[in-house]
KEMARFI-130890 format. One line per 10 residues: number of its first residue (from 1); for each residue x, y, z of N, C-alpha, C, O, CB. Coordinates in nm, 2 decimals. Atoms other than C-alpha are relative to their C-alpha. Glycine has a CB too. Layout:
# KEMARFI-130890
NUM) X/Y/Z/X/Y/Z/X/Y/Z/X/Y/Z/X/Y/Z | ...
# end
This chain:
# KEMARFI-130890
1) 0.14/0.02/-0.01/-3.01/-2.24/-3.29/-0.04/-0.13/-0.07/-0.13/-0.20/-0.02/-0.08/0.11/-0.06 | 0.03/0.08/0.09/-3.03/-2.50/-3.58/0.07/-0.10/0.09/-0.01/-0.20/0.11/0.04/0.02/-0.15 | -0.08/0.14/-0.08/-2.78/-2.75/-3.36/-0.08/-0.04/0.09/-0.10/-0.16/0.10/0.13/0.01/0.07 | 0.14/0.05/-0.09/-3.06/-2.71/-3.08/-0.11/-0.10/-0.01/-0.16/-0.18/0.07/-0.08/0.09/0.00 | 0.13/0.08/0.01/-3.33/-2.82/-3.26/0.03/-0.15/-0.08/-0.05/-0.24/-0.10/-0.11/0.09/-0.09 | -0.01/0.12/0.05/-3.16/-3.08/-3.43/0.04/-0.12/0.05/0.03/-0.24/0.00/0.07/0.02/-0.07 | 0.06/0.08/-0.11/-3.11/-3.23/-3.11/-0.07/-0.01/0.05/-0.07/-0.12/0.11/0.03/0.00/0.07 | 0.10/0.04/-0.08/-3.40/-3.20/-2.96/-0.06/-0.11/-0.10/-0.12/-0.20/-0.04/-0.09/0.13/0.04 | 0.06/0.06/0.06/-3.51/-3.37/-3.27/0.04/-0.14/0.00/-0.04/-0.23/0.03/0.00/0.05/-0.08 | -0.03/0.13/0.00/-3.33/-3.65/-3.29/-0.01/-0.09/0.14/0.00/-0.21/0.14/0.13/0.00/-0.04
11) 0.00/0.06/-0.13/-3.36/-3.72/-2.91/-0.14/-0.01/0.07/-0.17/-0.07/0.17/0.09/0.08/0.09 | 0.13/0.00/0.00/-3.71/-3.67/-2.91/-0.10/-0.10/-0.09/-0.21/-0.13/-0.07/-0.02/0.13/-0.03 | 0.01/0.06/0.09/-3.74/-3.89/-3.20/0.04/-0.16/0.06/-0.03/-0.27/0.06/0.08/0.07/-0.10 | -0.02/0.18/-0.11/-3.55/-4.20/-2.98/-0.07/0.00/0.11/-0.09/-0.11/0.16/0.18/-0.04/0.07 | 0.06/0.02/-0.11/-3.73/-4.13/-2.70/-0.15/-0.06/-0.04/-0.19/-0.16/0.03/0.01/0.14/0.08 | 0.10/0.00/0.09/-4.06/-4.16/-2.92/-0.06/-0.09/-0.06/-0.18/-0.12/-0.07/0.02/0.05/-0.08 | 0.00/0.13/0.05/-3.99/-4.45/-3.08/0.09/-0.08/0.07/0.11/-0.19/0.02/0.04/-0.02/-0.14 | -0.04/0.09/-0.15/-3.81/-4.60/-2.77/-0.07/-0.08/0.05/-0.06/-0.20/0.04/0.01/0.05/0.11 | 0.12/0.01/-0.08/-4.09/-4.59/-2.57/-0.16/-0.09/-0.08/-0.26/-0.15/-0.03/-0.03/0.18/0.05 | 0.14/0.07/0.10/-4.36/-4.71/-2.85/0.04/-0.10/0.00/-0.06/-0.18/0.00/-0.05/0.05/-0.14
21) -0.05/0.12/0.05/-4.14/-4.99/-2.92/0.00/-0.07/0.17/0.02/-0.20/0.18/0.16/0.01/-0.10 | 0.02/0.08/-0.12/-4.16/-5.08/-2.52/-0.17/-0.07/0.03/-0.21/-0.18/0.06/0.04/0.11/0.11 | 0.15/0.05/-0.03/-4.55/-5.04/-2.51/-0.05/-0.08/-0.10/-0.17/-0.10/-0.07/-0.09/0.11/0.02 | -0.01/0.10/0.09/-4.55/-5.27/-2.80/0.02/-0.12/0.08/-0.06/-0.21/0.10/0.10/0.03/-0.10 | -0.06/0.17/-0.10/-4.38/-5.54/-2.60/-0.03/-0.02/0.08/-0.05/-0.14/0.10/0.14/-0.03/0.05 | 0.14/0.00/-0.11/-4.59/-5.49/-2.31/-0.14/-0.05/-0.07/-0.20/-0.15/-0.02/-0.03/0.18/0.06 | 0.14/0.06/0.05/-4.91/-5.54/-2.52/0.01/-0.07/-0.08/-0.09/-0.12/-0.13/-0.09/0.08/-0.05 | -0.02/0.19/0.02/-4.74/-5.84/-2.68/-0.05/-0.10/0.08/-0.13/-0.19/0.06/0.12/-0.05/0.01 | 0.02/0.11/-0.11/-4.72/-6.02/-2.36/-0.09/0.02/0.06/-0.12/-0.05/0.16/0.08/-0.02/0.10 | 0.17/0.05/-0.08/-5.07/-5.92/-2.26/-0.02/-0.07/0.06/-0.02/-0.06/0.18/-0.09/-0.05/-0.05
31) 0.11/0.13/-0.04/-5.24/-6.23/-2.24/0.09/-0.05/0.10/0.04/-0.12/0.19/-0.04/-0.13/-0.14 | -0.11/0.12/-0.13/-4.93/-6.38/-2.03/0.00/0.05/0.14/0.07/0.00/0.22/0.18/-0.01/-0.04 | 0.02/-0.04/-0.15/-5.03/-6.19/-1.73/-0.13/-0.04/0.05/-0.23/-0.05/-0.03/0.00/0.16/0.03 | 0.13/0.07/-0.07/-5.31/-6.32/-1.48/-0.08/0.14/-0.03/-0.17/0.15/-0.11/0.00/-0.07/0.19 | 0.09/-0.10/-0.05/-5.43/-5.99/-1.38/0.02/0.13/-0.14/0.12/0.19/-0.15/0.06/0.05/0.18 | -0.02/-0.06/0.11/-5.50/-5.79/-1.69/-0.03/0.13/-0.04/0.00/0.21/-0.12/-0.03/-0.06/-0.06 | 0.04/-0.16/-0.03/-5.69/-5.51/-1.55/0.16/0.07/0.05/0.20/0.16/-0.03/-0.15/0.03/0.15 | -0.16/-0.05/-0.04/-5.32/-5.42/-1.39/0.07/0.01/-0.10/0.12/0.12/-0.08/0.09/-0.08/0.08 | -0.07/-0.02/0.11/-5.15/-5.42/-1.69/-0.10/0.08/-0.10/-0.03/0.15/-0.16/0.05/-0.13/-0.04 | 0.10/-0.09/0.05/-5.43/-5.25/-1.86/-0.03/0.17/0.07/-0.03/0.28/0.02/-0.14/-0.09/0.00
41) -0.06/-0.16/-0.03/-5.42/-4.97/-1.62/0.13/0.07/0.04/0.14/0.18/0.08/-0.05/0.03/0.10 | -0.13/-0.08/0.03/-5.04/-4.91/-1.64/0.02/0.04/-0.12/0.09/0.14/-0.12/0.12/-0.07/0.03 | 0.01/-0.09/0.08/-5.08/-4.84/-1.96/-0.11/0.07/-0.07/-0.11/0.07/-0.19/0.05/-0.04/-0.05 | 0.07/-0.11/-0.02/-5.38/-4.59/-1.94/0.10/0.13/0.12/0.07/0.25/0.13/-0.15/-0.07/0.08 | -0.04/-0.07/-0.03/-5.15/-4.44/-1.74/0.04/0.11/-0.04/0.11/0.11/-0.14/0.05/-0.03/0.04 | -0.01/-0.15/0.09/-5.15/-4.08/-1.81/0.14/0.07/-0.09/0.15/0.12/-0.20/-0.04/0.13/0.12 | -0.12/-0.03/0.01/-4.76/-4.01/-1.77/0.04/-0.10/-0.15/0.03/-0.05/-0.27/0.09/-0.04/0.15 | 0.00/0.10/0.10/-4.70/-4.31/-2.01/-0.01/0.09/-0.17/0.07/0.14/-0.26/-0.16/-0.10/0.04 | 0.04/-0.05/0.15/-4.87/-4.18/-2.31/-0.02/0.15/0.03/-0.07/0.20/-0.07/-0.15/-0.09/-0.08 | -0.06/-0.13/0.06/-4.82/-3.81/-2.24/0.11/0.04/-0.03/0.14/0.14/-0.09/-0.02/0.06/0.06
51) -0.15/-0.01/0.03/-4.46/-3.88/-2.25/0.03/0.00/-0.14/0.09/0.09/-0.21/0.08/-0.12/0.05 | 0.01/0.02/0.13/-4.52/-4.07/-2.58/-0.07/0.15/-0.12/-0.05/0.15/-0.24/-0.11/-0.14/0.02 | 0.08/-0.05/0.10/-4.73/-3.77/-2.71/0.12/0.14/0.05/0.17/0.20/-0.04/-0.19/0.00/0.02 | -0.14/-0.13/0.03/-4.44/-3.49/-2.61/0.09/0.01/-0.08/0.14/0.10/-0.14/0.09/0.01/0.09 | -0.15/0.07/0.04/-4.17/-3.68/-2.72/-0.04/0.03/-0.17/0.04/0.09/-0.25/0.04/-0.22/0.07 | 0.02/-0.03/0.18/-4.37/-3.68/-3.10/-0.02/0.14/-0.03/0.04/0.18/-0.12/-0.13/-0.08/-0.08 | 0.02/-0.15/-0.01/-4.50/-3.31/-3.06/0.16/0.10/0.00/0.18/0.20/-0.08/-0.09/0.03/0.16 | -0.13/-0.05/0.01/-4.09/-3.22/-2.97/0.07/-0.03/-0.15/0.14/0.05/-0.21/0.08/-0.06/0.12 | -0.01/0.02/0.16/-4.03/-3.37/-3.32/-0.05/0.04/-0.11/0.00/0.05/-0.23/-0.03/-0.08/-0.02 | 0.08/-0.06/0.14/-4.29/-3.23/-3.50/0.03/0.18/0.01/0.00/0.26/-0.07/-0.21/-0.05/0.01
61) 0.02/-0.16/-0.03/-4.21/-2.85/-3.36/0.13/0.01/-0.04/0.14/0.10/-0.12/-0.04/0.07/0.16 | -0.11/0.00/0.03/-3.83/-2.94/-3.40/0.05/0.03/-0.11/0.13/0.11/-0.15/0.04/-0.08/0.03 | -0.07/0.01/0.16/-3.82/-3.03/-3.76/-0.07/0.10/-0.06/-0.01/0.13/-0.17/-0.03/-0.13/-0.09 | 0.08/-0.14/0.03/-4.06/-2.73/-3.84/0.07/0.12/-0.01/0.08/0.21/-0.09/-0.11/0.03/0.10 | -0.08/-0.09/-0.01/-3.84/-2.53/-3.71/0.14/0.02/-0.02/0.20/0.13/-0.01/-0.02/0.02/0.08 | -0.08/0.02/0.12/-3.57/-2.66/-3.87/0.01/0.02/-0.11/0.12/0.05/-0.16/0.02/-0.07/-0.02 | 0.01/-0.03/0.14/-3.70/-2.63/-4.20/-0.02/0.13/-0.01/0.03/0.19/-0.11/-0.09/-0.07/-0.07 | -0.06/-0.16/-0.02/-3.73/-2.26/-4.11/0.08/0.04/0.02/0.10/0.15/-0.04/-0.03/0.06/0.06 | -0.12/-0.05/0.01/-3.45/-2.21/-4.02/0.13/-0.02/-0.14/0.23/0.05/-0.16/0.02/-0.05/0.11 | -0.07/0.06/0.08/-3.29/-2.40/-4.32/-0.09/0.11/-0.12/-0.04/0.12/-0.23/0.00/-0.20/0.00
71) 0.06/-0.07/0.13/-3.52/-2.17/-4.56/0.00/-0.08/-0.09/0.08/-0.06/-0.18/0.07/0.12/-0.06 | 0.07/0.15/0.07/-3.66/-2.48/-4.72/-0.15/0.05/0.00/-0.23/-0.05/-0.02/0.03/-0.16/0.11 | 0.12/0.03/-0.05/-4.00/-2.35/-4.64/-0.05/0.08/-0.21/-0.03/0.19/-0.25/-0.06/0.11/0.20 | 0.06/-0.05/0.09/-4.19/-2.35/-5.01/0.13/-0.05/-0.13/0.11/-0.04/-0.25/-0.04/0.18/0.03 | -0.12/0.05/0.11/-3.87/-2.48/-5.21/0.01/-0.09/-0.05/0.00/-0.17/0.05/0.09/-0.01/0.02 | 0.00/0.13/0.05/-3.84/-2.76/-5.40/0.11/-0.07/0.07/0.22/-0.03/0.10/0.02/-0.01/-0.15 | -0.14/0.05/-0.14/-3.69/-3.03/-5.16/0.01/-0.18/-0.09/-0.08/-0.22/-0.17/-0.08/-0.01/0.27 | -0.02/0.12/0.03/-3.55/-3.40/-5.23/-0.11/-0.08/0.07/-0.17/-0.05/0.18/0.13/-0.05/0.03 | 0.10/0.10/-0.09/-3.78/-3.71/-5.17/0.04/-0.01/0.15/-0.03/0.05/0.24/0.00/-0.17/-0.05 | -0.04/0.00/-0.14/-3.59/-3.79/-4.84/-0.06/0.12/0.11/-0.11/0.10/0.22/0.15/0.02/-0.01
81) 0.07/-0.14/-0.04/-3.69/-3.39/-4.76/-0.10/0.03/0.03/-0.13/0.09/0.12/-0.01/0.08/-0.06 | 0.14/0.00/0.02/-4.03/-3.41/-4.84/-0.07/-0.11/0.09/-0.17/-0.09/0.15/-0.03/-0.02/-0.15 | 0.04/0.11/-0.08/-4.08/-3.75/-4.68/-0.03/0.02/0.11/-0.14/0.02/0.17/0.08/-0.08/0.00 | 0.02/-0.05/-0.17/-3.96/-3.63/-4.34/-0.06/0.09/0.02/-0.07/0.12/0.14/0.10/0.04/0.07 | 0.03/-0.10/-0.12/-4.12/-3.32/-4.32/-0.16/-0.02/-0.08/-0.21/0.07/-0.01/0.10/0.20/0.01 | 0.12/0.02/0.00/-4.50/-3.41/-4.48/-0.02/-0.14/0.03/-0.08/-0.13/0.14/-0.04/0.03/-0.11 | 0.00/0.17/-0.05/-4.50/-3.81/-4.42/0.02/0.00/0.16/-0.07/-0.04/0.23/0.15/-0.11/-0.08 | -0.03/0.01/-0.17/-4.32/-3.76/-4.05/-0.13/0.14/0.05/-0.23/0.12/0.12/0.21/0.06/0.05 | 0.16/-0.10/-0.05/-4.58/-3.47/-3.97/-0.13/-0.07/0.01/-0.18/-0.09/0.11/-0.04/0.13/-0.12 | 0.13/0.06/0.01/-4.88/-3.63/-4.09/0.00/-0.12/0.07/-0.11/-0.14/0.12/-0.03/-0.02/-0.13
91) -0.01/0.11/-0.09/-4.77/-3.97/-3.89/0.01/0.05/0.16/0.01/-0.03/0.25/0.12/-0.08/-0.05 | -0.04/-0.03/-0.13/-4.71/-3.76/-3.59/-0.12/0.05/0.08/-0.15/0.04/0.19/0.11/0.10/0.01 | 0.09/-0.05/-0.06/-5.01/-3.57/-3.59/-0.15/-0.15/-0.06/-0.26/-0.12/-0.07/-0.01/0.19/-0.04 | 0.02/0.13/-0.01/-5.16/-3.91/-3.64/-0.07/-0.04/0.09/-0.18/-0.05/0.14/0.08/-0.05/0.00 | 0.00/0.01/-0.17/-5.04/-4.00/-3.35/-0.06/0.02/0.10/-0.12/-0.06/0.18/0.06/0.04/0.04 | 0.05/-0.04/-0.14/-5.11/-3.78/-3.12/-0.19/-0.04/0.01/-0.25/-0.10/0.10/0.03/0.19/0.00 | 0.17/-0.05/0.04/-5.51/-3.73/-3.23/-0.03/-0.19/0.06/-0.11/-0.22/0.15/-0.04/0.07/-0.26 | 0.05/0.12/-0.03/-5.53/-4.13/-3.22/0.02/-0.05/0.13/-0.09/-0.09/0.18/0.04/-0.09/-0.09 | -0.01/0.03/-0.16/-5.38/-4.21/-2.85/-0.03/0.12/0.06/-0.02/0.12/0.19/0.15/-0.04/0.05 | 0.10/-0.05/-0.13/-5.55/-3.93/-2.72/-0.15/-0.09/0.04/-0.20/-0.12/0.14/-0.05/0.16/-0.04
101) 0.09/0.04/0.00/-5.84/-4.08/-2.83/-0.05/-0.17/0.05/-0.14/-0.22/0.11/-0.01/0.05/-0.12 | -0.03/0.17/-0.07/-5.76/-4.47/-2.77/0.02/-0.01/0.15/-0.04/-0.10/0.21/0.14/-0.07/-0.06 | 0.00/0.00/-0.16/-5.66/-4.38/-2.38/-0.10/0.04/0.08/-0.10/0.04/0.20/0.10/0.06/0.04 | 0.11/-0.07/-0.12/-5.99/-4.21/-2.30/-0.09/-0.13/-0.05/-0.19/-0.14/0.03/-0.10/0.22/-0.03 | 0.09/0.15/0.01/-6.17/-4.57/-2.44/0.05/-0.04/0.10/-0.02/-0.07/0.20/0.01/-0.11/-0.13 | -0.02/0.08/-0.08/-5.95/-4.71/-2.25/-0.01/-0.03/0.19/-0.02/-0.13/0.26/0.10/0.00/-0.05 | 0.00/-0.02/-0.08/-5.95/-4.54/-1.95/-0.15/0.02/0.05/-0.16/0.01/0.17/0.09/0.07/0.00 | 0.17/0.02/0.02/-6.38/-4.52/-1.97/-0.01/-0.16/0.04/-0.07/-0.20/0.14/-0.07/0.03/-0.17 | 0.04/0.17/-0.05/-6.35/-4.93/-1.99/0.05/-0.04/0.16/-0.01/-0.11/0.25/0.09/-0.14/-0.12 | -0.04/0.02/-0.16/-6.14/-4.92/-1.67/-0.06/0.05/0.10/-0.05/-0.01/0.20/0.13/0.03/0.05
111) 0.13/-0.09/-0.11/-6.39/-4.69/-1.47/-0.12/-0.09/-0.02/-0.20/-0.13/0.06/-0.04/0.20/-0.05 | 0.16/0.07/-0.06/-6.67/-4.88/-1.56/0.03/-0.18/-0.03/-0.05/-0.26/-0.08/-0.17/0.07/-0.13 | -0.05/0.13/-0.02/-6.44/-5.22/-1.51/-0.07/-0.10/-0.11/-0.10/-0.21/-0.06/-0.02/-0.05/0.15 | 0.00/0.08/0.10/-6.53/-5.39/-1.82/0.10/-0.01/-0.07/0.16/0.08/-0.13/-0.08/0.03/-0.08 | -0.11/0.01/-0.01/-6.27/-5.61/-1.86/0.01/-0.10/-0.15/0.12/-0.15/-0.18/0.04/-0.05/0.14 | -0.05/0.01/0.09/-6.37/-5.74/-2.21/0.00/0.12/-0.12/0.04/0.10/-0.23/-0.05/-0.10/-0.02 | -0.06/-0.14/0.09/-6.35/-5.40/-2.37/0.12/0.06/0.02/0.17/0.14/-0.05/-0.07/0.12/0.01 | -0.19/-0.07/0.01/-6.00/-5.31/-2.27/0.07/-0.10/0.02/0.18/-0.08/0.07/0.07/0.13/0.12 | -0.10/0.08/0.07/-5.87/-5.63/-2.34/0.01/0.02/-0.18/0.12/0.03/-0.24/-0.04/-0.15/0.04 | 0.02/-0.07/0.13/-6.03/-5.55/-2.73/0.10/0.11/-0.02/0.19/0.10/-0.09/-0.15/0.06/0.00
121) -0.11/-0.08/0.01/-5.87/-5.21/-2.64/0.09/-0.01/-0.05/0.14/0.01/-0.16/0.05/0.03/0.07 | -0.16/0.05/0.01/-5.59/-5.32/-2.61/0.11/-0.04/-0.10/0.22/-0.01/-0.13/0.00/-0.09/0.04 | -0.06/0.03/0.17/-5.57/-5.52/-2.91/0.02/0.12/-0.06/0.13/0.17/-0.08/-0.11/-0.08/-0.10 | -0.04/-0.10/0.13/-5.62/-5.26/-3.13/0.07/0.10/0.06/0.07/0.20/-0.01/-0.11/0.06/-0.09 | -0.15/-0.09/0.00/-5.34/-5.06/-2.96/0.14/-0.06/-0.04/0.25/-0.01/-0.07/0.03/0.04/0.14 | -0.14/0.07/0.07/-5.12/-5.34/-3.05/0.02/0.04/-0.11/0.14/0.07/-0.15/0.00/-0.13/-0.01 | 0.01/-0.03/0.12/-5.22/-5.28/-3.37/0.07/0.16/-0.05/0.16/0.20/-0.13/-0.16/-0.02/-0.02 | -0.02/-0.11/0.03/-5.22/-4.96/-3.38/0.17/0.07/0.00/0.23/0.14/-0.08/-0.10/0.06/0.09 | -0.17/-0.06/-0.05/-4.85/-4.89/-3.20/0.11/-0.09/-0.10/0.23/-0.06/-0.14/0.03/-0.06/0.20 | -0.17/0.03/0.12/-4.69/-5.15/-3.46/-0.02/0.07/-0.11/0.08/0.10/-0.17/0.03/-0.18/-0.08
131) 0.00/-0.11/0.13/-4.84/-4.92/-3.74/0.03/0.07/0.01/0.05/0.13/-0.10/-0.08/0.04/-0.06 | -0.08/-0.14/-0.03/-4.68/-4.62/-3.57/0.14/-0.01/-0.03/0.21/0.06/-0.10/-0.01/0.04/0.16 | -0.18/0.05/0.00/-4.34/-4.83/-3.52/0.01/-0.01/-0.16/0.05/0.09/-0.22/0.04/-0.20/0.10 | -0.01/-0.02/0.10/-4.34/-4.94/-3.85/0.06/0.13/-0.08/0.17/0.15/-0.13/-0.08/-0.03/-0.01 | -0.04/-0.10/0.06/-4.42/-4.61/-4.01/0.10/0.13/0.03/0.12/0.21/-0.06/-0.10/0.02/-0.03 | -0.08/-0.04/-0.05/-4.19/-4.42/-3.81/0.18/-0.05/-0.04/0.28/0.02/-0.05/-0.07/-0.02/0.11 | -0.11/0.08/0.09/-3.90/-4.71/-3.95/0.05/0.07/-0.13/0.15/0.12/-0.17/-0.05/-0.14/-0.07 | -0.05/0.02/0.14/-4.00/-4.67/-4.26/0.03/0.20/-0.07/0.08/0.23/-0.18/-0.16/-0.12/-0.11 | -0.03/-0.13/0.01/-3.98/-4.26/-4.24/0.19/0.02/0.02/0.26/0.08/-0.05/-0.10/0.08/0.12 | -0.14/-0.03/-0.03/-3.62/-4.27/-4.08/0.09/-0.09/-0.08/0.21/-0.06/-0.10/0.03/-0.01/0.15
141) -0.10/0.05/0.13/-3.48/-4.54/-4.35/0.02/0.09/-0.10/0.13/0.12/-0.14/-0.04/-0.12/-0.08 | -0.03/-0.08/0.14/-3.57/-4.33/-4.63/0.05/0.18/0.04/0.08/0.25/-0.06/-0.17/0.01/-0.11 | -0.09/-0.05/-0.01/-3.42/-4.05/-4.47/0.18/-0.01/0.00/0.27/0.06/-0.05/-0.04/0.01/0.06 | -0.19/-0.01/-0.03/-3.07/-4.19/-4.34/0.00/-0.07/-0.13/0.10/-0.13/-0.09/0.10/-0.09/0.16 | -0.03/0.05/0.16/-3.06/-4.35/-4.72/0.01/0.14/-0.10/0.08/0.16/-0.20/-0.13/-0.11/-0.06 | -0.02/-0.12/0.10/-3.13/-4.01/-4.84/-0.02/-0.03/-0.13/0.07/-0.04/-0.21/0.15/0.06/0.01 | 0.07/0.07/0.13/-3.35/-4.13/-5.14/-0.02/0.11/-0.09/-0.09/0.21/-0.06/-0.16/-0.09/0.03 | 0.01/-0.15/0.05/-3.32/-3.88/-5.39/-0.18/0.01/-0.05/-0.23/0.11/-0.10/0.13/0.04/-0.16
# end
């Protein structure tokens, strides 16, 4: 059971930060596309960022249920321990709560074709997705370092 979830985790985890680190590089090159409503509605695309929001939810249910299973729940745990399972939780449910909320702006500016609010959007998803990437980094260094 514990080998289960410790794959799902870790594969849920690259898929997660795969995919964020794509739609990153997509809303880099923004501006270098003519047509920007098109690229603004591929990523409103629902699949897109429900993928993104599974893929962190399969992580956050995984390692939960890992640490139940490990009977860690209430125990004094190493920084590394503590890191990943309050720091990666709280960044996940983050996550989710904020790109739900950023894709219904976004997908509002594309229905009512205002095309300088979901370029704005936009921006601040750039923003937003390198502060995910980032903190997502800087969660799985101080893990695989195992920081006491």
């Amino acid at each position: 059971m514990y080998a289960g979830m410790y794959f799902t985790h870790i594969i849920g985890l690259a898929v997660w930060f795969g995919a964020l680190v794509v739609v990153l590089l997509l809303l880099r090159t923004y501006k270098a596309y003519t047509d920007q409503g098109q690229v603004a509605t591929a990523l409103a695309n629902k699949t897109v960022w429900s993928t993104l929001q599974v893929a962190a939810f399969a992580v956050l249910l995984s390692g939960i249920g890992m640490i139940i299973q490990a009977g860690l729940l209430g125990q004094k745990k190493p920084l590394w321990l503590k890191l990943m399972e309050e720091g990666g939780g709280l960044i996940i449910l983050l996550f989710i709560i904020f790109v739900t909320l950023w894709t219904r702006k976004l997908r509002n500016a594309l229905k009512q074709g205002d095309a300088t609010r979901y370029t704005q959007i936009s921006k601040r998803f750039f923003g937003l997705s390198l502060a995910f990437v980032v903190a997502i980094a800087a969660v799985v260094l101080v893990v695989s370092l195992r920081l006491a």
